[in-house]
N, C-alpha and C positions, 0 to 999 in steps of 0.2 A: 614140474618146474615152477608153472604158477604159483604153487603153495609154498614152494620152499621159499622164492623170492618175493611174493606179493605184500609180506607185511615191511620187509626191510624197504623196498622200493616207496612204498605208501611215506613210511614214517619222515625218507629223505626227502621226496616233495612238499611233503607239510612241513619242515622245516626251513623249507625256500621260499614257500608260499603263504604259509600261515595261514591256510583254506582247506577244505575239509574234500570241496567242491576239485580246487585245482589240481590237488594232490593226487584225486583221483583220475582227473584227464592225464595229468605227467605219467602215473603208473601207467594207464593203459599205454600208452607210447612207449614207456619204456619194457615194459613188457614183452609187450608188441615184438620190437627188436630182437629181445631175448629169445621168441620161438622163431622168428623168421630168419635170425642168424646161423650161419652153418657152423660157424665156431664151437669149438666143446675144447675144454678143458682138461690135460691131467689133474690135476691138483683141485679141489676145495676153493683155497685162497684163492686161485686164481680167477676162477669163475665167481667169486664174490668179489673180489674187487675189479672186475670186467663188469659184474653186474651194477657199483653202486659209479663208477664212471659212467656209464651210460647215462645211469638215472640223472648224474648230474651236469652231463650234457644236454640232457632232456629239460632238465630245469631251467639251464643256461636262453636256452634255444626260446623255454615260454616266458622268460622274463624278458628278451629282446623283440619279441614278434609283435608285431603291428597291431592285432588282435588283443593281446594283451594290455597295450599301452591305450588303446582307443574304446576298452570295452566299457558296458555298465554293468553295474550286480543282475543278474537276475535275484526274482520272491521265489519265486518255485523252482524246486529243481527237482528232477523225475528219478526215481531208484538207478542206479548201473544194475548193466545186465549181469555181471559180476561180483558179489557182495564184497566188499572191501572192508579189513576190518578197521575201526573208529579207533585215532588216535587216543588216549585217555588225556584228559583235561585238570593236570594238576599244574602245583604254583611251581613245582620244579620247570616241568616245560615251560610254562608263560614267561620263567624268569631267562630260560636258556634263549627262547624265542625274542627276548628284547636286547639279548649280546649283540654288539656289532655285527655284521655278517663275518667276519674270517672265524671272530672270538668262535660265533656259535660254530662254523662248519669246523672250527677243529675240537671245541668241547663233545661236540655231536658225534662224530668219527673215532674220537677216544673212547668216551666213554659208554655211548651206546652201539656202537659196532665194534669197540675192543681193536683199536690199529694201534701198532705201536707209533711214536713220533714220526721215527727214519720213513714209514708207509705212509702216514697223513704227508710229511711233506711229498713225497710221490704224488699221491693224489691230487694236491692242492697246485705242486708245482712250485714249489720256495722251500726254500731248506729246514732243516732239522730244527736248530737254534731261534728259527722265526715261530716255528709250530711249535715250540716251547714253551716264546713268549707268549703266543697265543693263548695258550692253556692257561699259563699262571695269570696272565690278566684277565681272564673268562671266568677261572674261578674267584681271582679276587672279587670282582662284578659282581658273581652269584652269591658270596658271600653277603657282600655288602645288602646286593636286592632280597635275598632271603632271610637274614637276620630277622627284618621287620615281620617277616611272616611266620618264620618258626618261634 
């Protein structure tokens, strides 16, 4: 279950966190949950969108914690005991990583985990019509921001 979920878990904390470091603490928590929960799934979908709400309860949870708000960077940071695999570092992410936050978490949800709107607004919690707007003004944005670079 690790392998199946460990790259999608990774990839939605780096996109909360914009850290390479963070994403990996949020994964293992979110992880975590995933084997220590008795929950199982009929269905695929279902177990993947259980899995990527956790993760982004998990995210929720490390971007309000006291810890978070009061830390400093570490210079070093030591291997996880678990190898996690490295986001890739293209101008596409960087530019999806500088959307607003709704923009990016509903471009994000589209287009790299494939939800249709009706599920992202599920997800997110606001409707259909709002995750629409979402999208078209996310990709306006990334138009705009990557023009310069393509």
């Amino acid at each position: 279950m690790v392998t199946q979920w460990a790259d999608t878990v990774l990839r939605i904390g780096y996109t909360w966190t914009g850290s390479a470091q963070d994403a990996q603490d949020i994964s293992q928590t979110a992880l975590l949950k995933l084997l220590t929960s008795p929950r199982r799934f009929p269905e695929p979908e279902q177990e993947r969108a259980w899995v990527i709400r956790v993760t982004i309860n998990c995210c929720k949870d490390w971007k309000k914690s006291a810890w978070n708000r009061r830390r400093v960077p570490l210079e070093s940071v030591q291997e996880p005991a678990v190898h996690l695999p490295e986001p890739e570092d293209t101008p596409v992410l960087r530019a999806v990583q500088a959307l607003p936050e709704n923009y990016r978490r509903a471009v994000y949800l589209r287009y790299y985990e494939e939800y249709s709107v009706e599920e992202i607004a599920a997800l997110m919690g606001c409707r259909a019509a709002q995750v629409s707007t979402y999208l078209y003004r996310g990709k306006a944005k990334l138009r705009a921001m990557l023009g310069e670079v393509v």
